[in-house]
N, C-alpha and C positions, 0 to 999 in steps of 0.2 A: 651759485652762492659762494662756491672755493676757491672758484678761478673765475674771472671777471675781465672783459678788456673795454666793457660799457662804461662810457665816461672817461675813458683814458684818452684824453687828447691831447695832440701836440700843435703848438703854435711856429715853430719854424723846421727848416728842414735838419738844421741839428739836431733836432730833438728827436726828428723820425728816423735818423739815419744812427742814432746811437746804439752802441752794441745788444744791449740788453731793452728796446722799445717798451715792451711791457712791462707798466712798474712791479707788480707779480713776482714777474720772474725776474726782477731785476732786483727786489726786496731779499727773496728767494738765494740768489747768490750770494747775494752779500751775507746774509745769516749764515752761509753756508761756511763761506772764507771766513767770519768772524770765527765760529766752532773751529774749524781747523786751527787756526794761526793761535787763538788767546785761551781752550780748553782744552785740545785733548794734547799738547804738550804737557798739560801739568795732570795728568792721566793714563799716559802709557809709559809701561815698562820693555825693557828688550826682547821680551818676546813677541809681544805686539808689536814693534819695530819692528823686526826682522823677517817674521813672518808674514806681516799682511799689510802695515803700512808704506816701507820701503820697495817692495814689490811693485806693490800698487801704483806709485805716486811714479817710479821709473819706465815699468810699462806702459803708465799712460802715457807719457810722454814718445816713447814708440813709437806705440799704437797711435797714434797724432800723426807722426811723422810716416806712418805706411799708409796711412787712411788720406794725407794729401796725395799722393803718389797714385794709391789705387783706388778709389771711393772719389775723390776729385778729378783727377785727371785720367782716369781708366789704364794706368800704365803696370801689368803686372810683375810683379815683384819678389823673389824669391829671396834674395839677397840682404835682409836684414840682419841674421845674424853676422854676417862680414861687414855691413856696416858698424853696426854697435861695437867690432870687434877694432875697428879704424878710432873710433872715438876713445877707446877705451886704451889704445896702446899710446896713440897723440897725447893724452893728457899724462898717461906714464912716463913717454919721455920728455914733456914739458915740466912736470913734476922735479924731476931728477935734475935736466937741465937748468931750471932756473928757480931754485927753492925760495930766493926771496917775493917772488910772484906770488897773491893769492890764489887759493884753490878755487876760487870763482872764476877768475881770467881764462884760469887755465882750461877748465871745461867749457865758456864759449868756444876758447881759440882752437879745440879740439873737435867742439861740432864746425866749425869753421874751416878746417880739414876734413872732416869726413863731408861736407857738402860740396869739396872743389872732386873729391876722389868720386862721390855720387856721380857729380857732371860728367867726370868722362866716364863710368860706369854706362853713364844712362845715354850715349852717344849712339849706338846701336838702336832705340826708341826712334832716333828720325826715318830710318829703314825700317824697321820691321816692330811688328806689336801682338799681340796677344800670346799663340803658346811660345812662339819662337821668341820672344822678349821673356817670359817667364823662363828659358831655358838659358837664354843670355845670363840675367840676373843670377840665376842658381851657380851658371859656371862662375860671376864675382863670385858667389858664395865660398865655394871651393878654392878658388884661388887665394884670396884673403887670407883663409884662414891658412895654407898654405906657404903662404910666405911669409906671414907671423912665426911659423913654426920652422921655417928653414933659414931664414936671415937671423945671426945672433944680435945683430945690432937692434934688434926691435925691444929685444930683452935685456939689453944691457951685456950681454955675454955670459948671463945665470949657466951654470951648471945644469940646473935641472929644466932650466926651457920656461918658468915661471916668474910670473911678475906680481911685485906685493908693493903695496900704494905706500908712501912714504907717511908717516903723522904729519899733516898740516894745521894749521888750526884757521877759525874766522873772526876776527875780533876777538882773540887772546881765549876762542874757545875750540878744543879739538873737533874736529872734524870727520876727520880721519883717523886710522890704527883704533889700538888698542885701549886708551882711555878717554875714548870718546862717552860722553853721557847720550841718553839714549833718544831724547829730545832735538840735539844737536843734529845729527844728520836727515833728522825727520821735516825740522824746518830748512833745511839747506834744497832738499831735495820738492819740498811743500812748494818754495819760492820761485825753483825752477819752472815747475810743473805749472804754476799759476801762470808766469810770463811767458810759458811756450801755449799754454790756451787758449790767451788774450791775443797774442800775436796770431795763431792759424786761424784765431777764428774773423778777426778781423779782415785778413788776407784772404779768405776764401769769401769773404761777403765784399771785396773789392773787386776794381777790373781785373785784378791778376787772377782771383778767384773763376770769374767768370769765362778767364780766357782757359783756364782748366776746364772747366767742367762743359766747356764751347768741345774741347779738344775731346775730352770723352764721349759728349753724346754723340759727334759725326764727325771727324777728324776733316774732313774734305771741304765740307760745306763752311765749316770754322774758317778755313785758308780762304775760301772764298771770298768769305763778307769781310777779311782782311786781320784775321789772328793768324800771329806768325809761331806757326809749328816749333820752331827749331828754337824760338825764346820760352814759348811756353811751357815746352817740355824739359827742356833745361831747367827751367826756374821749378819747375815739378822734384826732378830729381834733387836740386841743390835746399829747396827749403825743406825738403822729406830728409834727404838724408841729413842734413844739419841738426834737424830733431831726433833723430834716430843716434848720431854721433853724439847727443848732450845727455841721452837716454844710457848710451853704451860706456861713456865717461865715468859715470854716475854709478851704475849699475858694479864697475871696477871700482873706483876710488872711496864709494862713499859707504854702497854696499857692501862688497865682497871683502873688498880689502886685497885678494890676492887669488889671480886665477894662472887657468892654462888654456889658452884658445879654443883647443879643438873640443874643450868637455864644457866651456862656458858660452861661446860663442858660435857652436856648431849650429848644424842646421835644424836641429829641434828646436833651436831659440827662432829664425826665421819662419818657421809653421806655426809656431808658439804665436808670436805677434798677426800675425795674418790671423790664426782664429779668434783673435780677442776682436779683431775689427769685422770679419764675416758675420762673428755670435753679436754683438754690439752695434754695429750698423756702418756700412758704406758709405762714405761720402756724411758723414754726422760725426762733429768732435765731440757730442757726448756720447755717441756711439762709442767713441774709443776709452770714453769710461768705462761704460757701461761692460763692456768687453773685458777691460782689463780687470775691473772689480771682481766681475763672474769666474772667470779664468785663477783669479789670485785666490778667493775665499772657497772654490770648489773643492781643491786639495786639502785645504784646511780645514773645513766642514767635513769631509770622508773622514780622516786621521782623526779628528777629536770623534765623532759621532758614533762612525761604524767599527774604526778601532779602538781608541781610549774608552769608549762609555759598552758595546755591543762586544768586545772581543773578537773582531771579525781577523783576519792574517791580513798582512799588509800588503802583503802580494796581491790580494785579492782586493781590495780595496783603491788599490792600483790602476786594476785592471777594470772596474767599477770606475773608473775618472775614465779611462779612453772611452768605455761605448756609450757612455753619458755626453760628452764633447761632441765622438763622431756624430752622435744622433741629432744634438743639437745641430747640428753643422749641415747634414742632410733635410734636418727641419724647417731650416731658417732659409736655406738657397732656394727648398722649392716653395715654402709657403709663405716666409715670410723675408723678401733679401733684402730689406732697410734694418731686419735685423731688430734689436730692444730700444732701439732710437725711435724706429717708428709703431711700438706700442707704449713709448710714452707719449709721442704723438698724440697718439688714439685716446690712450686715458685722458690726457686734456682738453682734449675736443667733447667727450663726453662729460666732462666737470662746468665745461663753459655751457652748455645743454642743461643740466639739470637741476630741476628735477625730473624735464620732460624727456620723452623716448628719444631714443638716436636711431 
């Protein structure tokens, strides 16, 4: 009766091969992106901003870009926070260097570099894969942020080793700094996040997708029926990390405004992204919603609930976020590793069923 796919037919093959097939869930989305884009701008304030819809909207986009990598293409990956940390410095010194530039440009041409640095990151993938590739990844991670921190040229030559995103504005409205309204960077980051959706999702329901996910389930057998390892994995790291450099961009220029590598970009941020797509689902770009929703509004639910309303110590409340995570994390690997992608799965296969039993 709620969900329905009786009677939906299609008369050519563009019509079956289009993104969203069932008009459902294709209604469904668009209602979705309408509420975003035309009411809850004229509904939130900066707190809501900062705290859970710029998070949100940046992680997902991440979490996109780690979920093509590992969830599509099985290539493990430690190394996101030094990606984000690539995106985030490129559009810095893009920024600085050419201020007549929009701050739109600038953030492609910054995932744009963190997806050539992906590729040769990801070059060690054609030899070796599983822990040995997770330990590769992890030493980018290190190094990255390493060299942020000892090359002054990344920083402009700061004193203090810190970088603070200039005021840009978009169409004669801030963006950026300090007089931005609080709307503005909500849709900037909205628009990203929408066209980095449509594009991975598109791309993993094409050949290029397939030759991912060829490459994950039997990497050998893939080469045999004639998928070529060394493009597909390449193409793995460069559109992962490209999403991830648009995420890390973003996350500095739009969000922060002004960080220091090793405290923003460290390796909590790369565990950070990995558990929003393990909790969220493998190989599923709503999974990397999903992940990233749960992960952003978890800390903010403890903090209003258990400390602002119950008076609990923050420390504790804290520490109430890690074994709540880990356990999901242990939860999800052994009972369920599709993760909250595939219990929405399930709930809609049971809506299409009823009222009868499943």
């Amino acid at each position: 009766m709620f969900y329905r796919e009786a009677g939906d037919f299609k008369t050519s093959y563009q019509e079956d091969n289009q993104t969203f097939p069932i008009k459902f869930d294709r209604y469904r989305y668009y209602a979705v992106l309408f509420v975003a884009f035309a009411v809850i701008p004229f509904m939130i304030n900066d707190y809501w901003v900062n705290a859970i819809f710029l998070p949100f909207l940046i992680y997902s986009i991440a979490a996109i870009g780690l979920n093509i990598l590992v969830g599509y293409t099985g290539q493990v990956s430690l190394g996101t926070g030094g990606f984000m940390a690539v995106g985030a410095y490129a559009v810095y010194k893009l920024m600085t260097a050419f201020p007549e530039v929009s701050i739109l440009i600038h953030v492609v041409l910054a995932g744009g570099i963190t997806a050539i640095v992906g590729m040769l990151f990801g070059l060690p993938s054609l030899r070796i894969k599983g822990f040995y590739l997770a330990v590769a990844t992890l030493a980018a991670q290190f190094f990255l942020v390493w060299l942020f921190n000892r090359v002054p040229w990344f920083y402009n030559y700061s004193a203090s080793g810190q970088i603070s995103a200039p005021e840009r504005t978009v169409a004669g409205i801030p963006v950026t700094g300090a007089n931005t309204e609080a709307w503005a960077p909500y849709l900037v980051c909205l628009v990203f996040v929408t066209l980095s959706a449509l594009i991975a999702r598109n791309l993993t329901r094409g050949a290029v997708g397939r030759r991912w996910m060829a490459i994950r389930d039997m990497d050998i057998a893939a080469e045999i029926i004639g998928v070529n390892p060394l493009t597909a994995k390449l193409t793995a790291f460069g559109v992962s990390s490209f999403f991830v450099g648009i995420a890390g961009a973003l996350f500095f220029a739009v969000y922060l405004g002004a960080v220091e590598v090793g405290e923003a970009f460290g390796i909590n941020k790369s565990f950070l992204v990995l558990f929003m797509i393990i909790i969220g689902g493998l190989g599923s770009i709503f999974g990397s919603f999903a992940g990233a929703a749960f992960l952003v509004l978890l800390p903010v639910f403890l903090k209003n609930v258990l400390v602002g309303t119950l008076g609990w110590p923050t420390d504790l409340a804290a520490h109430l976020e890690f074994m709540i995570v880990g356990g999901l994390i242990i939860t999800f690997l052994i009972a369920e590793p599709h993760g909250l992608a595939q219990l929405w799965r399930v709930a809609k296969e049971k809506l299409r069923l009823w009222p009868f039993p499943y």
